[in-house]
C-alpha positions in Angstrom: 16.9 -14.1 -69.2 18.0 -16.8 -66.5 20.6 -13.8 -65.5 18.5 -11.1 -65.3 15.7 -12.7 -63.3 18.2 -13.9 -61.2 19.4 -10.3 -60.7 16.1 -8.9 -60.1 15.2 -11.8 -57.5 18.4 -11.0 -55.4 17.5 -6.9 -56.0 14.0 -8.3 -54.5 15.2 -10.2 -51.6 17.7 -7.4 -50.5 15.2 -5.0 -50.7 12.7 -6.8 -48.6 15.5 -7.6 -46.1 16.6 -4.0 -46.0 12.7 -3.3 -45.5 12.4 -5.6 -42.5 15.2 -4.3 -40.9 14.4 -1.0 -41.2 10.5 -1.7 -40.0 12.1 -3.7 -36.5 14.7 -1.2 -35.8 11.1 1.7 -35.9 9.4 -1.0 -34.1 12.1 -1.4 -31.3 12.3 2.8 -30.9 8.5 3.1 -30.2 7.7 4.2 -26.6 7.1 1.3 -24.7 4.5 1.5 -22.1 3.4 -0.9 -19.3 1.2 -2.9 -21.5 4.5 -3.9 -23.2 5.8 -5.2 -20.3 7.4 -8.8 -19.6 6.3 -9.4 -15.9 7.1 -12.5 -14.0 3.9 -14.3 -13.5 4.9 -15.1 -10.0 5.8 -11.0 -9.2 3.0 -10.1 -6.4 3.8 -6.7 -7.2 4.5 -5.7 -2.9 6.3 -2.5 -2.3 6.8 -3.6 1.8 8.1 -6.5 3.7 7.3 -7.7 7.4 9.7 -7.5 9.5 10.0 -8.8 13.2 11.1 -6.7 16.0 12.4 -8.0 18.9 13.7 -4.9 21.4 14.9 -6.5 25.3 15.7 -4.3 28.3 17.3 -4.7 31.9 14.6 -2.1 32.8 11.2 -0.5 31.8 11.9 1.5 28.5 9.7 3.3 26.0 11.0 3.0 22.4 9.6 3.7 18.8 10.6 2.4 15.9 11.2 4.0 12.2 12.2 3.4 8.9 13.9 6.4 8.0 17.2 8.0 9.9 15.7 11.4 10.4 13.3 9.6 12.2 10.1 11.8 11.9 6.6 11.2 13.0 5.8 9.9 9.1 8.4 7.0 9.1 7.2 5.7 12.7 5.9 1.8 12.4 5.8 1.1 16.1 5.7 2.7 19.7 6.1 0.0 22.6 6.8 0.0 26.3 9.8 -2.8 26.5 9.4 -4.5 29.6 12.2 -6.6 31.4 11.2 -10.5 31.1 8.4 -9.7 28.9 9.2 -11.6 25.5 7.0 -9.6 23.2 8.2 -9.8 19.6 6.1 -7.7 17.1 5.9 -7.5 13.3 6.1 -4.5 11.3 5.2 -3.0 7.9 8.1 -1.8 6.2 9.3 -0.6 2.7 11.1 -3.4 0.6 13.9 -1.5 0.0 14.4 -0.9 3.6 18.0 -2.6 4.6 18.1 -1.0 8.4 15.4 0.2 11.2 15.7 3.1 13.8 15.3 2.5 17.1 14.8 5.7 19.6 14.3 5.5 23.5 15.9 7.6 26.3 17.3 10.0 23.8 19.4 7.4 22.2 18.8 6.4 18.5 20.7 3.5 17.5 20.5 1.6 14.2 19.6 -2.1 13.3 20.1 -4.1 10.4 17.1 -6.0 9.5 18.4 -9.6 8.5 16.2 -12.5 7.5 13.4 -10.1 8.0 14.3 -9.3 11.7 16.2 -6.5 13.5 16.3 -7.6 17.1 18.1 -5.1 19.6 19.3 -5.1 23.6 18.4 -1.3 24.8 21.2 0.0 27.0 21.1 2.3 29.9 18.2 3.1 32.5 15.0 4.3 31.7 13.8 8.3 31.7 10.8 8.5 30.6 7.2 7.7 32.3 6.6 4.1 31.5 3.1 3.5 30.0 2.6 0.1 31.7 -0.6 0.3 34.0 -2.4 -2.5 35.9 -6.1 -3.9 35.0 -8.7 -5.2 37.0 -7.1 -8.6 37.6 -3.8 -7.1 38.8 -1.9 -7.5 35.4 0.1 -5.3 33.8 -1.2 -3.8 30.7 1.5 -2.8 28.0 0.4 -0.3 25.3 1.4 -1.2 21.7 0.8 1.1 18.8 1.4 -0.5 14.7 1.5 2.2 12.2 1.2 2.2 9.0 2.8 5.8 7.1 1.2 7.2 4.9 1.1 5.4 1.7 -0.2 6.5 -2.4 -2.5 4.1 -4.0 -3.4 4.4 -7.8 -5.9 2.6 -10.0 -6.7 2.1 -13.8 -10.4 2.0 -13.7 -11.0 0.4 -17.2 -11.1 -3.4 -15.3 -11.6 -5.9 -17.2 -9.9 -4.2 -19.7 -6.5 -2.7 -20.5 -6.1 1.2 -19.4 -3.6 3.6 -20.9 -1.8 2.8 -17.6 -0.7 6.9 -16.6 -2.7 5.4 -13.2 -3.9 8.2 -12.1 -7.6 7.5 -13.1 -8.4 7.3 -8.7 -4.7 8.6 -6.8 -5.6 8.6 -2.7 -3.3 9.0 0.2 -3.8 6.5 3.4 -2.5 5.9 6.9 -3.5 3.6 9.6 -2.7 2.5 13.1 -3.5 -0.3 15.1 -3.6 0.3 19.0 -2.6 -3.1 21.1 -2.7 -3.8 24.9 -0.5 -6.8 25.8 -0.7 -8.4 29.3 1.6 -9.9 31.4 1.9 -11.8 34.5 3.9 -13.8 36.2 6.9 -12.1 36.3 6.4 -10.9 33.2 5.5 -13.6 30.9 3.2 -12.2 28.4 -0.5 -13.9 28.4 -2.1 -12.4 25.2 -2.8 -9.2 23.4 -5.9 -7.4 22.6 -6.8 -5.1 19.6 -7.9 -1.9 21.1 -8.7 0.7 18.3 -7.9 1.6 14.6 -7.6 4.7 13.1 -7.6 5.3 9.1 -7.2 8.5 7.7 -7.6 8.8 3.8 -7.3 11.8 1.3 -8.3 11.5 -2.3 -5.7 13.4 -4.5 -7.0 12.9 -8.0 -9.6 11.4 -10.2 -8.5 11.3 -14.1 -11.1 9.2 -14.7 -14.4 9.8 -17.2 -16.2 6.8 -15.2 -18.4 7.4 -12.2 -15.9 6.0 -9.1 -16.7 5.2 -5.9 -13.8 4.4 -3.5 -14.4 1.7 -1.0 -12.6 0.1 1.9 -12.5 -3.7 3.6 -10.9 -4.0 6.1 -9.7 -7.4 6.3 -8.6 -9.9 9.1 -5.4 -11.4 7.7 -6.3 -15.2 9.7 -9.9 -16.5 9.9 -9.6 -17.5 13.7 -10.6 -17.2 17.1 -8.0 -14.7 17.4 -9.3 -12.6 14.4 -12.9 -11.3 15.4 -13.1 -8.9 13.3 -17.3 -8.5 13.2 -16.3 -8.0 17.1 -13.7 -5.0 16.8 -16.5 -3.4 13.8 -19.5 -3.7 16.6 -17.6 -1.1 18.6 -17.7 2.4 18.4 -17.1 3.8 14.8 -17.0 7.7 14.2 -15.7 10.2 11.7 -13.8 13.9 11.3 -15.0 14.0 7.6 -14.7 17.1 5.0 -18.3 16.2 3.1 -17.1 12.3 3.0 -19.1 9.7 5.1 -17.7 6.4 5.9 -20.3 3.3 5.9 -20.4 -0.5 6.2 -22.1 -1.5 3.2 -20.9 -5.3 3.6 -19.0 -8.3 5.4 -18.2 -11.9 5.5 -16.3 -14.4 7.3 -13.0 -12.1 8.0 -14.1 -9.2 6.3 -15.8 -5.8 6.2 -16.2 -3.4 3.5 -17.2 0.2 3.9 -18.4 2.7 1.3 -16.9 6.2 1.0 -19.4 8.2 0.2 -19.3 11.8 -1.2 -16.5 12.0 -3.6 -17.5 15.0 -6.2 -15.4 17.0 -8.8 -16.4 21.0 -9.2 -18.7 21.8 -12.5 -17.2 21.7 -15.6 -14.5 19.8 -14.2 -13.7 16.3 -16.3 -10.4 15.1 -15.2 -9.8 16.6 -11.3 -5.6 17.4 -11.0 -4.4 15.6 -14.0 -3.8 18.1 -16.3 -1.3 20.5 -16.4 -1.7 24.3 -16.3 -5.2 23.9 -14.4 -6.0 24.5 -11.2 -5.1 22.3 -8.8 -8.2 21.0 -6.7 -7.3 20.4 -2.6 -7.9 17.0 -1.5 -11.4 15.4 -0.1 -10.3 14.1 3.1 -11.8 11.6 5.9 -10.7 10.0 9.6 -12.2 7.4 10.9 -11.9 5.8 14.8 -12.8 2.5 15.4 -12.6 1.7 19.0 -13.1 -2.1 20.0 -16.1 -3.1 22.3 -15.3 -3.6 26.3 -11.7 -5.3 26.6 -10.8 -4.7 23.4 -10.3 -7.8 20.8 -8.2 -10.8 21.6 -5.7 -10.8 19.2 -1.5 -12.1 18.3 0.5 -8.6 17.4 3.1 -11.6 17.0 1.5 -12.5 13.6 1.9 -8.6 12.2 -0.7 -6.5 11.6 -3.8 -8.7 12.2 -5.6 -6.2 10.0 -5.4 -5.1 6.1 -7.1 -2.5 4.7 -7.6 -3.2 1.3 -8.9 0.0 -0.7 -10.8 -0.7 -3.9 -13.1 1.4 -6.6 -15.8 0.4 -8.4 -16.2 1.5 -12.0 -19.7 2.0 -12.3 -19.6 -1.9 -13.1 -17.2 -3.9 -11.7 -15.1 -3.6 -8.7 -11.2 -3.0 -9.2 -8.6 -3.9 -6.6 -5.0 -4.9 -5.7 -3.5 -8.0 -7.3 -4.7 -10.9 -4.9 -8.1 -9.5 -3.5 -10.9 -11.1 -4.3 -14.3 -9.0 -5.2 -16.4 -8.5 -1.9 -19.5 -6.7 -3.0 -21.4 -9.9 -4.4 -20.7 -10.0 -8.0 -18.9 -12.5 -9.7 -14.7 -12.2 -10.8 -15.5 -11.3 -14.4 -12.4 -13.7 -15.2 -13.7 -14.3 -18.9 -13.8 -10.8 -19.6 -10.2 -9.8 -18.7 -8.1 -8.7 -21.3 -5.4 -11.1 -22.3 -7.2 -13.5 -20.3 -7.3 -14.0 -16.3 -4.2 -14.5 -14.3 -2.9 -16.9 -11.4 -4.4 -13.7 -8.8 -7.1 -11.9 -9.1 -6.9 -8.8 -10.3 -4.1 -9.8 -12.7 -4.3 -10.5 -16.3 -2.4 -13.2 -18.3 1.0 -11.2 -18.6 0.4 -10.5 -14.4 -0.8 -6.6 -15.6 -2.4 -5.1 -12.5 -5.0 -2.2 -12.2 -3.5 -0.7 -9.0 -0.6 0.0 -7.0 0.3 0.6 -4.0 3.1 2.5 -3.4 4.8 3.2 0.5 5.6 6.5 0.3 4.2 10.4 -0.6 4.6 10.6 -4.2 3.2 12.6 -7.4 1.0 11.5 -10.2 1.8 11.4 -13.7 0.3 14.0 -15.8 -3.0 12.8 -18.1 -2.1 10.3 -20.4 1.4 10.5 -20.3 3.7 7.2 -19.9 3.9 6.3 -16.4 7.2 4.8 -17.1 8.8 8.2 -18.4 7.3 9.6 -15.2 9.2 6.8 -13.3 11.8 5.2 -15.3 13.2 2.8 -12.9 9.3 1.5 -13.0 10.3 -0.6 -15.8 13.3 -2.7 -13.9 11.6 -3.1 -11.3 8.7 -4.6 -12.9 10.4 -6.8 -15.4 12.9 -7.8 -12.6 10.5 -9.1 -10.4 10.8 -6.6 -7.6 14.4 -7.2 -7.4 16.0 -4.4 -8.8 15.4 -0.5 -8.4 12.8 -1.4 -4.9 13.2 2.3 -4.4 11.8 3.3 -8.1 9.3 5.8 -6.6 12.4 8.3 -5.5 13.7 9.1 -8.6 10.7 10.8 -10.5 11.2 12.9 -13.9 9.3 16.2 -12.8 7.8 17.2 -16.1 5.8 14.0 -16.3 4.4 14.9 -12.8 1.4 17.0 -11.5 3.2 18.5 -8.5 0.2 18.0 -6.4 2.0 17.7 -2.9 3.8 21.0 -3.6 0.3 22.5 -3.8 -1.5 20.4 -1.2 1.4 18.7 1.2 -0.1 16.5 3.8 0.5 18.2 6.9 
């Protein structure tokens, strides 16, 4: 009897081993998604770095400065008169994965490395173009200085405080912005400060898989609460709009902040989930551009210190808003931190695994198709998550088309 229970004990235990094994090898071949991702808690989640600039010339030279080698009017970051004795350093915007800048002026284009976050470069030969220094009113030269920022994709889960089925394309919006600068100088040169002249935002909304009522919003953001950074100064100047049934209003501010409502945003009858399926027609975008130009002399400002603006777009789900990793709410409700799934994280925004409800990507790209994986969309999504941003910085150029709704194929921005 000893024998046989012995036997049937060892038959047991194999069994359940062979069971176990069987049950982690199914478990390991499931489809993982983003909510089975292990994310560094201290990955911020950026797809851009800043990067300084520093372009010297013997004589007066108009240069611009882009990201990508074909140099085209979408990878521009920055347009600048270089003036001879004028040290004028300026900070750009640039895609992580970006190892080298463009610089073009008299016909030349020459290419810089960008190391330690700078690319610094001597211009050779003599100026052909018409400078675009001119004098003020106190006999100083003014020196124009345009910041760009390309056109970007930004897309949102909108179930915040709670977990989505992360294909993120519940809100999917293109955006581009530019900062216009004056810098003076005198004294031979020496620069005395810069002003903030004018900003212009244009923003088209792709796609809206979302069964929640959402309404997109904007702050703009001064990045340094100072003297320098008068934002409530720049926002009392003249704001107007070229706007296809969208209307762009301040609904709020603080300190170093002001938020604006888009209003408008509609999907035709009968239409649930607007370009996420496939098969359907596809929807052309809702679309909205916005000038702000600054009061009188324009804004005292330090172009030195990047962009001294942020724009900072955010939806609200019909009860809570939802933003980027690291920006707080601004409408007057509480952070719901108690409520987030998994528990709150270090940032706002973030859960206890570091999960985030939006992304921001630097680049024109497609959505994923509704409720599919975002990471079979974008496979190199997952190392780049789980490697803190270190690997695969470029993941959004290698997408798997059948996971995508070819939206800019339908509707390219022009």
């Amino acid at each position: 009897m000893k024998k046989i229970f012995l036997l049937s004990t060892l038959v047991l235990f194999t069994f359940t081993a062979c069971e176990k094994d069987l049950y982690d090898e199914e478990l390991a071949n499931q489809e993982k998604t983003i909510k089975d991702l292990v994310v560094p808690q201290d990955f911020n989640w950026e797809m851009t770095q800043t990067v300084t600039v520093n372009l010297t010339a013997t004589v007066e030279t108009e240069a611009a400065v882009y990201t990508n080698k074909n140099c085209d009017e979408s990878s521009m970051v920055a347009q600048c008169t270089v003036v001879p004795g004028l040290d004028f350093p300026f900070a750009v915007t640039v895609p992580t994965a970006s190892k080298e800048l463009y610089v073009v002026y008299n016909g030349i284009k020459e290419t810089v490395a960008i190391n330690n976050n700078a690319a610094n470069l001597v211009l050779a030969g003599a100026s052909t173009g018409k400078a675009m220094t001119r004098g003020n009113e106190q006999g100083n030269n003014e020196v124009p200085y345009y910041y760009y920022k390309p056109w970007s994709t930004i897309m949102f889960e909108d179930l915040f405080p709670m977990l989505g089925d992360y294909d993120f394309n519940d809100f999917v919006a293109n955006y581009k912005y530019s900062v216009n600068y004056t810098v003076t100088s005198k004294d031979q040169g020496n620069m005395s400060a810069s002003h903030v002249q004018g900003l212009d935002l244009e923003f088209r909304i792709n796609a809206m898989g979302a069964t929640l009522p959402i309404t997109p919003y904007v702050a703009i953001r001064a990045k340094v609460d100072n003297e320098y950074k008068k934002l409530g100064d720049l926002l009392d100047g003249t704001i107007t709009s070229d706007d296809e049934g969208l209307t762009f209003t301040k609904v709020a501010s603080g300190s170093n902040f002001a938020v604006f409502k888009i209003e408008g945003v509609t999907k035709p009858e009968g239409v649930v989930y607007l370009n996420t399926e496939k098969d359907k027609t596809l929807y052309a975008p809702q679309s909205i551009k916005v000038k702000i130009k600054a009061p009188n002399q324009g804004i005292k400002a330090d172009a030195n210190q990047d962009n001294n603006y942020e724009l900072d777009f955010f939806i609200y789900n019909g009860t809570h808003e939802v933003h980027k990793r690291g920006f707080g709410p601004v409408l007057g409700g509480a952070y719901p931190a108690s409520e987030v799934e998994d528990g709150a994280g270090e940032q706002y925004y973030s859960n206890g695994n570091n999960l985030i409800w939006a992304i921001d990507i630097p680049a024109i790209i497609n959505h994923a198709v509704e409720k599919r994986n975002f990471l079979n969309a974008y496979p190199q999504f997952r190392n780049w998550a789980t490697s803190g941003g270190t690997q695969n910085q470029n993941w959004y150029e290698t997408p798997v088309s059948k996971e995508l709704i070819n939206y800019m194929g339908a509707h390219p921005i022009q």
